[in-house]
N, C-alpha and C positions, 0 to 999 in steps of 0.2 A: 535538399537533394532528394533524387528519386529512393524510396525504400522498398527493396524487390523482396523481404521474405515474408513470407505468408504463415501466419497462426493456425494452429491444427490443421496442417494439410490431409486432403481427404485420400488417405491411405488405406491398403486391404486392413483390416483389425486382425491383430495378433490373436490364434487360438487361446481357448479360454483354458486355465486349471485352475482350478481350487488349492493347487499345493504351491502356487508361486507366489513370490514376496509382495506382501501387502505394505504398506506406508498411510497413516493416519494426520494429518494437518489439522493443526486446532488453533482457532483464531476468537480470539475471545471476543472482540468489540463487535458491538452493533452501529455506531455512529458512524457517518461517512461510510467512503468505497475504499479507503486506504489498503487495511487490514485483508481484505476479501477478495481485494484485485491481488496483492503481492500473493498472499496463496494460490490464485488460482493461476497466476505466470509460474511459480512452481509445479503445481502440480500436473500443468502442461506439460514442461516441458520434463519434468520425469518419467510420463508415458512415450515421451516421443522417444528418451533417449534407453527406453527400458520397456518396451511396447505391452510383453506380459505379465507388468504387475496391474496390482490395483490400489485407486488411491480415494481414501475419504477425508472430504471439508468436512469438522463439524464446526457451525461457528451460529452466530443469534443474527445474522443478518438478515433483513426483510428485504431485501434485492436481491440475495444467492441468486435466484431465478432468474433474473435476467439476463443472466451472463453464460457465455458458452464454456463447453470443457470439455478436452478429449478424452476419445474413447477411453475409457478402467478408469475414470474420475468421475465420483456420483458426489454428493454433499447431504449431511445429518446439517435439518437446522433444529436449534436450542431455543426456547425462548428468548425473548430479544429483552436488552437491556439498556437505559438511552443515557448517554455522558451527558450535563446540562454544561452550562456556562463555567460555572465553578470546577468543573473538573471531579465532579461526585459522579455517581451511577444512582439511577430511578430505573421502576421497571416500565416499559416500554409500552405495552397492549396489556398483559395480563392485570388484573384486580386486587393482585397479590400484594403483600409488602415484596420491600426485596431480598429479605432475606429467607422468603420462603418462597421465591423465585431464584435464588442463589446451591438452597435444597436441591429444587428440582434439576436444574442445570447440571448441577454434581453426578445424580444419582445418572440423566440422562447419559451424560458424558462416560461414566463409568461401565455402564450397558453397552456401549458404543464397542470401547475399549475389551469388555469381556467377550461376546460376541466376534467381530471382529478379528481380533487376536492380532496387532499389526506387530511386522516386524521392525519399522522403523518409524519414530513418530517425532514429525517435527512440529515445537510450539513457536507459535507465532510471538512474541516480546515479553510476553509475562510470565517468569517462570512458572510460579504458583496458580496461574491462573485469576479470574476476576475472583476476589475476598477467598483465593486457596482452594478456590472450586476444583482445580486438575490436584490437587495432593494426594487422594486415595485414588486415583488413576494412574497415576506416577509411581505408585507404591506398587501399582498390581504389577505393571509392567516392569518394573525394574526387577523383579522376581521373577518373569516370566522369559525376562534375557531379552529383552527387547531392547534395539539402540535408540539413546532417545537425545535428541539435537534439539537445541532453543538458538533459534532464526531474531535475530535482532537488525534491523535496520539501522543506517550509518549514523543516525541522531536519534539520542531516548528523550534528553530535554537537560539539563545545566547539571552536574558532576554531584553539586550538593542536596539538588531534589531527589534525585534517582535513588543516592545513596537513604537517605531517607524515608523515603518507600519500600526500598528493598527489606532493610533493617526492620521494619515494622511489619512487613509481610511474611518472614522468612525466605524472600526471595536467594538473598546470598547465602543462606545453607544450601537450596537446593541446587543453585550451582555448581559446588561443593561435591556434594552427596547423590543426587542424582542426576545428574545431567553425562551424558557420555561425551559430546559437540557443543562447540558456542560459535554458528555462524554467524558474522559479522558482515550485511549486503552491502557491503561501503569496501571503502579501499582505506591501508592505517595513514595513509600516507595525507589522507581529507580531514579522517578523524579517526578518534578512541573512545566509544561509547561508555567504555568499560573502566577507562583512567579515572584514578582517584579511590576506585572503590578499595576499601579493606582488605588482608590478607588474601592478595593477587598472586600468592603461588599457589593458592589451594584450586583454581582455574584455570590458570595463564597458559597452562602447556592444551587445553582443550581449543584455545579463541583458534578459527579460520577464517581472515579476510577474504571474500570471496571477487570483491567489485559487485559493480551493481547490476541491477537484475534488466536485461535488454527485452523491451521490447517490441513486437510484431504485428502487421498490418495482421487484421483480422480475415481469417479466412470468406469467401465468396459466401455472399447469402444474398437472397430477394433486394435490389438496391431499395437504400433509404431514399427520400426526397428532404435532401438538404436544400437549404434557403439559396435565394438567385444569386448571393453574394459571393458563395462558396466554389463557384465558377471560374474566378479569374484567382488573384494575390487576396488575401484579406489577413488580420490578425484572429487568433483566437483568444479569445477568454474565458477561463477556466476556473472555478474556486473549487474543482473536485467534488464533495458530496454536497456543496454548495448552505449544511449547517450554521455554519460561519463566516461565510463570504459575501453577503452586503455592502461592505464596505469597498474592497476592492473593485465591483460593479458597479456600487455609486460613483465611484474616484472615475471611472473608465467614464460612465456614460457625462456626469458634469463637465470632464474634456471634450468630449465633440460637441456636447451642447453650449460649450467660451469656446470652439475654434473648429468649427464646422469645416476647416479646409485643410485636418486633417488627411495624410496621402490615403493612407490604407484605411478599407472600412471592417467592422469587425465583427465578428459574430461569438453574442454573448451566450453559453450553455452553462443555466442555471444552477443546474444538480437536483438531484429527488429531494432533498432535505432542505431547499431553503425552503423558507414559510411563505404560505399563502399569500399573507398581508407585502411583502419586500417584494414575490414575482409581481404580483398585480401592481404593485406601482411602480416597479421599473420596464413591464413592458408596458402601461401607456406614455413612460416617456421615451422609449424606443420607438415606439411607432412614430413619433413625431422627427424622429433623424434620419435622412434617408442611408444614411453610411454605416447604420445600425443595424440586427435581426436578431434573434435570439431563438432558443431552444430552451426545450426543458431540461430533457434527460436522453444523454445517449450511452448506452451501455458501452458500445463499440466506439470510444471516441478517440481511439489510435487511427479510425481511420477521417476523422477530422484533423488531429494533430498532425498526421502524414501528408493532407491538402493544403494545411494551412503557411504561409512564409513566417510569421512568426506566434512568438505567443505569450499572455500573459497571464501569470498564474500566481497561486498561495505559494506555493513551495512547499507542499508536501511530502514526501517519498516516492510516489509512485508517478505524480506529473513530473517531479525531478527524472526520472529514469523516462520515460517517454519520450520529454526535451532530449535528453542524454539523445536518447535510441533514433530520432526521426530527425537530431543535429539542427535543433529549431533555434533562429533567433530567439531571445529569450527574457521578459522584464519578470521578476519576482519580485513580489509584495505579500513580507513574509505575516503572517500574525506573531503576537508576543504570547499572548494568552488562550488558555491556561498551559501552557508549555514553551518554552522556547524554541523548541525542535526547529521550527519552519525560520527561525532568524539563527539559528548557531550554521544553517546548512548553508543558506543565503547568503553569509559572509564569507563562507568558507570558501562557496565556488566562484563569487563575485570574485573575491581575492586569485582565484586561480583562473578568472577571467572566461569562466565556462557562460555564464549566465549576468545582468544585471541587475541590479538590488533599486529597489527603494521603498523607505520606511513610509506606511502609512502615519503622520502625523498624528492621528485621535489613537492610535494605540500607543503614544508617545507625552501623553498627557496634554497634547493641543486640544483647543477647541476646533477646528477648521481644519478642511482640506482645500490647497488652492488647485480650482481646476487646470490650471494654467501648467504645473509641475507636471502633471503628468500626460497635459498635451505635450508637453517640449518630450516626454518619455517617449510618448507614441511616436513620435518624429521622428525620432533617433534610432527606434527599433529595428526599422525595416532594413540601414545599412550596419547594424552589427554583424559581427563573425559569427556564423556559429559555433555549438561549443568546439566541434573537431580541431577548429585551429589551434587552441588550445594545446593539443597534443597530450595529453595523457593517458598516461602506457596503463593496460589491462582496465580501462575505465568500466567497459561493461563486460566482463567476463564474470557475472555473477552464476547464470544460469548453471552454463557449461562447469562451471568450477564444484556447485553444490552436486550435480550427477556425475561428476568424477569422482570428488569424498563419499557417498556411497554408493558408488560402482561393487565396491567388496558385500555390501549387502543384497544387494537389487539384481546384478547381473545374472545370480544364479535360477537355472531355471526351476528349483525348487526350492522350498523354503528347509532349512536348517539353524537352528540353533540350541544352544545348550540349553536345557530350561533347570532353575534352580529347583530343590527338592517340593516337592507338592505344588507347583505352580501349577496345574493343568487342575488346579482342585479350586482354585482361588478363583 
């Protein structure tokens, strides 16, 4: 269906003062867009709904840049640090080890924070930060009276992993002990990111389901020149930052290449992060399909999603919320590793009939993917429902819900708060 709202609409800019409420977003990862698009749809839309504050991303990504932001939203980038396969952390461009890239991040991050001086700061999933790096930023601010929210999206990854991470990090004390907020961008009614973990009264009364975070055709800029396909009906296909998504591109293109009379043709957009060696061999066998094209990298690919009739993706967080937001027919092909995230969401919505699921076989211990499965997928896509039919209540009320929780912070047109004793020394 048509989607009429437009992202940062170009509005007079609210006068500027140095005395109204600031808001600091900290996103640790550098891997994928996940991390750095869900920020940046918040921090959108808290200048929209709060015009004169201001708000800073600090996060390690080497695409911040690419992405737009409205007016009172700048971004600190951090050196970049790269998740591998195993689910470790290396450092990314610097020569460093990484734990004298984990230093510098700290110390940046803390400069940020002193400087700045925000009055409300929300973390992006990991309490503690990547190996504890936000701890003595946490510490400053929580003496300085600052309100400080940790933003978790509706899937962390399986009850007994999490808890195991947390434990070993300190993550669950600071839940505990510093944390003011635990917004939860899911609805409880989908899932409980938080269930199972230990002594859940020393939190429980902070969790706010918010629903999930809606979003918006991107506002008018220079048109792009998308491919001749993107003209009529076509499918999209999306693996997101495209790191990990060869498989599900191999799986799409070996179906039109056994059943060439697929209806809809589709256009494959890569991601910044798949490697060299997988683009190169998958678009010379694009070019050989004529129901095929491909992209690289579209920063703004809300407004491919918006064009597209349906679509086929990893199932990550924030494609999950796009589908939601532009009501896309919908195939997911979750990954298993290193996280279950992307198959615990898959099931969940599959089961509530938002979206359709199927497992990629070789992340299932097969040898072989049969192209044939996922032509009969492609087939079937273009007359599913989408999710709307579905019918579920506050689905995407994530945005509007987080600028309501802090309305009592933000709305004011100057900043106030208590500061504990010698905090202005710290």
């Amino acid at each position: 269906m048509p989607f009429s709202v437009i992202d940062l609409p170009n509005t007079e800019r609210a006068p500027r003062s140095p005395h109204a409420p600031r808001v600091l977003i900290y996103s640790h990862d550098t891997f994928g867009l996940g991390h750095i698009r869900r920020c940046r749809a918040i921090a959108n839309s808290l200048v929209a709904s709060f015009p004169h504050i201001s708000v800073i991303i600090v996060s390690g990504s080497s695409v911040i840049s690419s992405f737009q932001f409205g007016d009172g939203v700048d971004y600190v980038r951090i050196p970049g640090v790269e998740k591998q396969s195993d689910g470790r952390y290396g450092t990314h461009h610097l020569n460093i080890d990484l734990a004298d890239t984990i230093r510098l991040r700290t110390d940046l991050i803390k400069q940020v924070v002193l400087s700045f001086d925000p009055d409300v700061v929300i973390v992006d999933k990991e309490p503690v930060g990547l190996r504890g790096e936000l701890l003595p930023s946490l510490d400053i601010l929580r003496r300085r009276g600052s309100r400080i929210v940790l933003g978790l999206r509706d899937v962390l990854d399986e009850p007994a992993k999490i808890l195991a991470e947390w434990s070993q990090s300190g993550a669950l004390q600071a839940l505990a002990d510093l944390y003011d907020d635990i917004f939860v961008y899911g609805l409880e009614s989908i899932y409980q990111p938080l269930q199972g973990l230990p002594e859940q009264h020393r939190f429980a009364d902070k969790i706010r389901y918010t629903g999930y975070l809606k979003r918006a055709v991107p506002s008018p800029m220079p048109p792009n020149r998308h491919p001749r396909i993107t003209k009529g009906p076509f499918i999209l296909v999306t693996p997101g930052g495209g790191g990990d998504g060869a498989g599900v591109i191999d799986w799409v293109i070996s179906a039109y290449e056994a059943d060439p009379d697929i209806e809809l043709p589709a256009l494959i957009v890569f991601g910044p992060f798949m490697s060299r060696e997988s683009r190169k061999e998958f678009t010379e066998r694009i070019a050989a399909l004529p129901k095929l094209e491909s992209l690289g990298f579209e920063p703004r690919l809300e407004l491919l999603m918006n064009r597209a009739h349906c679509v086929v993706a990893m199932g990550g967080y924030n494609t999950f919320c796009e589908i939601l937001s532009f009501d896309k027919p919908a195939l997911i092909v979750p990954r298993v590793k290193p996280r279950l995230e992307q198959a615990i969401r898959a099931e969940r919505a599959d089961h509530l009939r938002l979206i359709d699921m199927l497992h990629d076989p070789l992340q299932n211990g097969a040898s072989v993917r049969d192209p044939l499965v996922m032509a009969a997928a492609l087939r079937a896509l273009p007359k599913r429902m989408p999710p709307s039919q579905a019918f579920v209540p506050t689905l995407l009320d994530g945005l509007p819900a987080i600028s309501r929780a802090l309305a009592d912070s933000l709305s004011m047109p100057v900043r106030f708060r208590e500061l504990a004793p010698n905090a202005a020394a710290i």
